[in-house]
C-alpha positions in Angstrom: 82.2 88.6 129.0 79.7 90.7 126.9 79.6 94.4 127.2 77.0 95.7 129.8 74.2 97.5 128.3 74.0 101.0 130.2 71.7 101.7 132.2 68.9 104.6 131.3 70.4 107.0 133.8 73.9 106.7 132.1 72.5 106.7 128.4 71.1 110.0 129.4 74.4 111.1 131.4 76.3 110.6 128.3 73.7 112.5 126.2 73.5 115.7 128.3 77.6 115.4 127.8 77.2 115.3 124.4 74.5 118.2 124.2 77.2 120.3 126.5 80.3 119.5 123.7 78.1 120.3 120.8 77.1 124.1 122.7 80.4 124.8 123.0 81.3 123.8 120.1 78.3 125.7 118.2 79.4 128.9 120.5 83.0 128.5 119.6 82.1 128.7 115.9 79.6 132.1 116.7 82.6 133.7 118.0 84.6 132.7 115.3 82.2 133.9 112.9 81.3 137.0 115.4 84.7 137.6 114.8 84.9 137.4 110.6 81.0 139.5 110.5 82.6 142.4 112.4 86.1 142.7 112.2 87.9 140.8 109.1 89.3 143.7 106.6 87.1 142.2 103.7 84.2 142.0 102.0 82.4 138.7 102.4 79.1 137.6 101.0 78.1 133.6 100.4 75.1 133.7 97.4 72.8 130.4 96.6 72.7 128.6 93.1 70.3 131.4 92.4 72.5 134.5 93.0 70.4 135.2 95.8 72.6 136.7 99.4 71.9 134.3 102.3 75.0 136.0 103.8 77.0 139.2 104.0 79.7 140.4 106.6 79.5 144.3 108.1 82.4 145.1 105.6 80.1 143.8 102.5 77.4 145.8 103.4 78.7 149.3 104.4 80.9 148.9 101.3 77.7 148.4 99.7 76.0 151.4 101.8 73.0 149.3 102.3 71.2 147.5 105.7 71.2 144.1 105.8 67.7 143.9 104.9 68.2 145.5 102.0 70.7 142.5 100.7 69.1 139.6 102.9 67.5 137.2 99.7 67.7 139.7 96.8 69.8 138.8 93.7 73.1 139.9 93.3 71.6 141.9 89.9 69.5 143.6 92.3 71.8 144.8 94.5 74.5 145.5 92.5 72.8 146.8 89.4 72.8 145.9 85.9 75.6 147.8 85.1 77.9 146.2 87.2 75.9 142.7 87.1 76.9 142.8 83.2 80.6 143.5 84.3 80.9 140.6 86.5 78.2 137.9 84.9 80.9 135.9 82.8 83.2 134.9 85.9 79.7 134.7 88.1 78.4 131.9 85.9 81.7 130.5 85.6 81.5 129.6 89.1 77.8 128.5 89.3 79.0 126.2 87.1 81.7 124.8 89.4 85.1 126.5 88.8 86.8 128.6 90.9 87.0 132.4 89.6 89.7 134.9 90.9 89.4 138.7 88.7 90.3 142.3 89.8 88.3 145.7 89.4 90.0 148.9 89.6 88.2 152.4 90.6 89.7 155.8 91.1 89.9 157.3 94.4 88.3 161.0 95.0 91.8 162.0 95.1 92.6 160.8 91.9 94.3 157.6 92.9 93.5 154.2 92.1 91.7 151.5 94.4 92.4 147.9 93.0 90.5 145.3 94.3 90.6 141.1 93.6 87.2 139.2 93.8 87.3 135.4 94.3 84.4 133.3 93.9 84.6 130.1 95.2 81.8 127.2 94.5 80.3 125.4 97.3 79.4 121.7 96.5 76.7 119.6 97.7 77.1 115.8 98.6 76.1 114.7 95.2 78.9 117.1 93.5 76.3 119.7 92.1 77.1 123.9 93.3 74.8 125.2 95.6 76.0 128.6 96.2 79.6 130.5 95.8 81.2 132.3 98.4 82.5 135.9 97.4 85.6 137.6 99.0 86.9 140.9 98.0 89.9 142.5 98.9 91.3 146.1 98.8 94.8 145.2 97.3 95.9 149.4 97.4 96.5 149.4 101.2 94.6 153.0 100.8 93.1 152.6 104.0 95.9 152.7 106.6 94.5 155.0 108.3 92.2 153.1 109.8 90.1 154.1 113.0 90.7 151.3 116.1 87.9 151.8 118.5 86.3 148.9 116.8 89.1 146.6 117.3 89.7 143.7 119.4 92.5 144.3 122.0 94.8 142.2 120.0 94.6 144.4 116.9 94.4 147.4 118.9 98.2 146.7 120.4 99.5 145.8 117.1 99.5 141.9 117.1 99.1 140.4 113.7 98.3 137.1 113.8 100.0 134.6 111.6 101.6 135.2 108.6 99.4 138.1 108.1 101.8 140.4 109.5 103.1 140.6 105.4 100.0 143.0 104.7 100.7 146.8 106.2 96.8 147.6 106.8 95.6 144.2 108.0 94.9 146.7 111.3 92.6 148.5 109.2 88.9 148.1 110.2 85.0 148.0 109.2 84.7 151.6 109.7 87.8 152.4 107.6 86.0 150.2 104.6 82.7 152.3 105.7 84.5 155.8 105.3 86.0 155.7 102.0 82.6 152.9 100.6 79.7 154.5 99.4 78.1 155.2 102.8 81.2 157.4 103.9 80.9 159.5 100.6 76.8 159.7 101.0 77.9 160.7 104.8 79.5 164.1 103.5 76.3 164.6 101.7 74.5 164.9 104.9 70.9 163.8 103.5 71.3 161.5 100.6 67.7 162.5 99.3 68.6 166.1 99.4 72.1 165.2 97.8 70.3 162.9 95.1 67.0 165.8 94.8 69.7 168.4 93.8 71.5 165.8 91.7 68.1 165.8 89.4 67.7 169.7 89.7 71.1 170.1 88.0 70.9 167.8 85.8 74.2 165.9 87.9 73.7 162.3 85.5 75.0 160.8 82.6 72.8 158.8 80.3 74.7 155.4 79.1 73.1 153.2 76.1 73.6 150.0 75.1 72.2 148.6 71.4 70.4 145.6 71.5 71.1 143.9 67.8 68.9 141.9 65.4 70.2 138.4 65.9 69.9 137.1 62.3 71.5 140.1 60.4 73.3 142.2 63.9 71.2 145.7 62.8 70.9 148.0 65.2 67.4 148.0 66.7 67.4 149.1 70.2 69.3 151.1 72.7 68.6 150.5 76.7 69.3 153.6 78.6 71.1 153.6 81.4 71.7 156.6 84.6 75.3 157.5 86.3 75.7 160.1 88.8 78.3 162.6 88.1 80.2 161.3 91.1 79.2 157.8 90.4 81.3 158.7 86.5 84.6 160.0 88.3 84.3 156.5 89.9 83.5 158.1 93.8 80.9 155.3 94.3 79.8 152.0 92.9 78.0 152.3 89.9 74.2 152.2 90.2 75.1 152.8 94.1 72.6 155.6 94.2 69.5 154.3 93.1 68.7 151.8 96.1 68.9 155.1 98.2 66.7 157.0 95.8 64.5 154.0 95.9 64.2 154.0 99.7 63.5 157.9 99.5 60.8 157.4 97.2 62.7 159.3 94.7 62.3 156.4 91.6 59.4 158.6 89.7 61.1 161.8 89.4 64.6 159.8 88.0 62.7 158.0 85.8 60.9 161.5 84.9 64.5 162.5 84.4 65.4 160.1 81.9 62.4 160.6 79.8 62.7 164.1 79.2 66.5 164.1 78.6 66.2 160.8 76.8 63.7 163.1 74.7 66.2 166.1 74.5 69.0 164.1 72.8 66.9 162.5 70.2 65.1 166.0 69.2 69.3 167.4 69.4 69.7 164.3 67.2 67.3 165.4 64.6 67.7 169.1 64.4 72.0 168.3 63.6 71.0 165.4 61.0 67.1 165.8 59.4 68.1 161.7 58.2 69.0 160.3 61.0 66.8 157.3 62.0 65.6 156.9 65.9 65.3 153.6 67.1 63.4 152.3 70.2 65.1 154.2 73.4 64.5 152.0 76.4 63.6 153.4 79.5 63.3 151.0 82.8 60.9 151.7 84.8 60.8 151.5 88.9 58.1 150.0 90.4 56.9 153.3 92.5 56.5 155.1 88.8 54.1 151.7 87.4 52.4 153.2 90.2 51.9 156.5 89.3 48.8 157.0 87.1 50.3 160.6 85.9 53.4 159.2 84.4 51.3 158.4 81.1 50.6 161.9 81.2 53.7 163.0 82.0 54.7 161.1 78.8 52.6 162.7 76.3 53.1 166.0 77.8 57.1 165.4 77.3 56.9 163.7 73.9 54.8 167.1 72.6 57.2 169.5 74.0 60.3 167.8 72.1 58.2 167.3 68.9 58.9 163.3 69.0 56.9 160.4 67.9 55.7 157.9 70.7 58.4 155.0 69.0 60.9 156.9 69.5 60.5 155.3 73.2 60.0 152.0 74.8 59.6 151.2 78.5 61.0 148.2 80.5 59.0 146.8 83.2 60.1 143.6 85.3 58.2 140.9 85.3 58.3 141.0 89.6 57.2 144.5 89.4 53.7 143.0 87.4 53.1 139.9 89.8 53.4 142.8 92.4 50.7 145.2 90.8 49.3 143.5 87.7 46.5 146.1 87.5 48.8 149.4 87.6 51.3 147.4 85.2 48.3 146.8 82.7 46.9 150.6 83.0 50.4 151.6 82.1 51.4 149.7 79.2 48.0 150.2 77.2 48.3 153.9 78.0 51.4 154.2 76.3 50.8 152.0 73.9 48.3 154.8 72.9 50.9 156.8 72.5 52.6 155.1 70.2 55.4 153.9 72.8 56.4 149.8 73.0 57.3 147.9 76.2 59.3 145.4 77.5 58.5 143.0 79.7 61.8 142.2 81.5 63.7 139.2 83.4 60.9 136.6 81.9 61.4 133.0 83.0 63.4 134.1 86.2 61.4 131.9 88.8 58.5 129.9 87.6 57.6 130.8 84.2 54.1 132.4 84.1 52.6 132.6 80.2 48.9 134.2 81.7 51.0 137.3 82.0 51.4 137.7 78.3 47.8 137.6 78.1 47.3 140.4 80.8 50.4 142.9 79.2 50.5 143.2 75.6 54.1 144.1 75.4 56.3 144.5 72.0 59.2 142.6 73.6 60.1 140.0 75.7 63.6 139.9 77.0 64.3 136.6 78.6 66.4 136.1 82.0 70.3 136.2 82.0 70.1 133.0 84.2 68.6 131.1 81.5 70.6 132.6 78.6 74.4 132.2 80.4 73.2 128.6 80.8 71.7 127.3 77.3 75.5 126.0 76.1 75.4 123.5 79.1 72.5 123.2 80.9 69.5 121.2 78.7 66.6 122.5 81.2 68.0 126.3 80.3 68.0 125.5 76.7 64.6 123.8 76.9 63.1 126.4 78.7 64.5 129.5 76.0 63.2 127.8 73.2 59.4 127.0 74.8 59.8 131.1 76.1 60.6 132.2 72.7 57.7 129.6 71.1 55.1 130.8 72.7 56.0 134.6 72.4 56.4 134.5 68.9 52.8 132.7 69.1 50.9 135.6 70.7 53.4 138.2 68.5 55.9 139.3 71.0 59.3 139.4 69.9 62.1 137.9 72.1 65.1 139.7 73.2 67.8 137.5 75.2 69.9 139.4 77.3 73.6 139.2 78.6 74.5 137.5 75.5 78.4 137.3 76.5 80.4 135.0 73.3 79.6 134.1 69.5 78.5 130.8 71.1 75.8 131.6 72.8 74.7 134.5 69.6 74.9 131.3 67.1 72.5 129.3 69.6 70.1 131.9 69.6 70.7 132.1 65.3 69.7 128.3 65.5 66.7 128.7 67.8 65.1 131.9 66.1 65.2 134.9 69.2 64.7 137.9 67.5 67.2 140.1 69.3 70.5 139.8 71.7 72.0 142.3 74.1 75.4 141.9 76.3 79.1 142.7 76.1 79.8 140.1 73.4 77.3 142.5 71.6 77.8 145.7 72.5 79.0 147.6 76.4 77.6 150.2 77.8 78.7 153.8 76.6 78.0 157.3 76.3 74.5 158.1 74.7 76.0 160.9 72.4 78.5 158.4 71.5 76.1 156.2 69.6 
């Protein structure tokens, strides 16, 4: 006999059933990932194909020392910083590009010790085999935290019960809060205020200026040095580098760092030329925050600072991101010609990021143009990267901006850019980061 069709009343009987498994089933897998947010001793982050954070675990962000709001869709260079984006790009886009990465980073401890942690970046796959994101765990391999508080523990951990064969590790006890005390957060938490702590940091002069040269591509001469900041505790490796400036950011303390730069910036090029009456300056770039595009004094400021130190306007050349002018066009466009009375160049910085916008370049009349490090770590495989370089660096050379590609990693990549004709190249297969008075 032929099946029975069921009746309405049972169709929706077996629906509600269904309905009822998938709940708990959707509530079993909250807890479990309740469970991995709050109380797993790692840092966990999962990042799209366009380095952007769609999600972060408690550990990830207190290790951090920022909210979740302050992660939630921003690029991992954002968060991180370019100094440690530059450290990390190579296994990064090694994994955007499908393979499974697994490095370590060391850092000493305030007590002189040495943290070591592992990083593995896994790629996620769609259906069709392309990577649409890579999920990031890092572990503390030192075991320096095992003196972990409990009180955020689940009963299990509290009592001692390791689950597994996780019982191997000695602090798999340890907790969120132990990763929060010895992360940035718990070092900014001695502090007390972090804008006082950050305030007196610019008072005492408490930073280190870093510079890396950004090279002629068709003969490697040295043409420009981008400056970078350190905190003094930042240098003895007691925080993340670039750690501070989100919280100087959120204090509104941007201007008076980037103030800080300038005029020691300044200070070591006039020390330069008072020790050695020959020695050539080159183009010291400063970046720029958004609140100090903002600031219609800073042009002043400038002048004012260039005059006490007795140094010519090209002695300096400002970086300004390309989200910054989309976000205030106008104060980006008062800025720039300002100092371009001055004598002082600009960049206009991570060009070609999202959707390529050329009406800027007739808006900002910049010197440079330093193209994306998503489109420049791509150019050996990906024929839409490649593409899209050469039409940047086309139409730039067209209106008389010069092109800079940045995060230039292998000789590879530098003889691609020799073929194409971008005028200038900056990364670790160039040059690292160092000490300015080591240049």
């Amino acid at each position: 006999m032929p099946p029975s069709t069921p009746s309405p009343q049972d169709h929706l009987t077996q629906q509600k059933m269904l309905l009822q498994q998938c709940k708990r089933e959707l509530d079993a897998a909250r807890t479990r990932l309740n469970y991995a947010d709050h109380f797993f001793p790692v840092y966990m982050a999962y990042l799209d194909s366009k380095e952007c954070y769609r999600y972060h675990n408690r550990a990830y962000r207190e290790w951090l020392g920022l909210e979740a709001g302050q992660i939630d869709g921003h690029t991992m260079r954002e968060v991180l910083g370019k100094t440690v984006y530059a450290e990390i790009a190579a296994p990064l886009q090694e994994a955007l590009a499908g393979k499974p990465q697994r490095y370590a980073r060391t850092h000493k401890t305030a007590n002189g010790g040495t943290t070591r942690y592992f990083v593995h970046l896994v790629p996620k796959f769609g259906d069709e085999g392309n990577v649409q994101g890579i999920y990031a765990m890092v572990t503390d391999e030192t075991g320096h935290h095992s003196a972990a508080k409990t009180k955020d523990l689940p009963p299990a951990a509290k009592s001692g019960a390791k689950p597994g064969r996780l019982d191997e590790k000695q602090n798999i006890g340890e907790t969120s809060q132990a990763l929060y005390d010895d992360s940035l957060v718990g070092e900014l938490g001695e502090w007390q205020n972090a804008a006082d702590r950050i305030k007196s940091a610019i008072q005492n002069d408490e930073f280190h200026l870093y510079g890396q040269t950004i090279k002629a591509v068709q003969n490697d001469k040295f043409a420009l040095c981008e400056i970078y900041i350190r905190m003094i505790e930042e240098e003895e490796n007691l925080m993340p580098p670039g750690a501070f400036l989100p919280l100087a950011q959120q204090n509104g303390l941007m201007p008076e760092i980037d103030r800080w730069v300038v005029t020691n910036v300044l200070k070591h090029i006039a020390a330069r030329r008072q020790a050695d009456p020959d020695w050539r300056m080159t183009g010291f770039c400063v970046n720029l925050a958004l609140d100090t595009i903002r600031d219609p004094y800073f042009p002043d400021f400038v002048r004012a600072t260039l005059a006490l130190f007795n140094v010519p306007g090209e002695a300096l050349c400002f970086e300004i991101e390309a989200w910054d002018v989309d976000a205030e066009p106008a104060d980006a466009a008062y800025l720039v010609q300002e100092l371009a009375c001055l004598g002082c160049l600009s960049v206009l910085c991570s060009f070609g990021r999202d959707k390529v916008s050329f009406t800027i370049l007739k808006k900002l009349r910049v010197g440079y143009l330093k193209i994306d490090s998503g489109i420049i770590l791509k150019i050996l495989r990906d024929k839409s990267a490649l593409a899209k370089l050469v039409a940047i660096n086309r139409v730039a050379h067209t209106v008389g901006i010069k092109t800079i590609a940045e995060f230039v990693e292998s000789d590879a990549i530098l003889e691609k850019l020799q073929e194409i004709g971008v005028d200038f190249a900056q990364g670790i297969g160039i040059s690292s980061p160092m000490p300015l008075t080591q240049i």
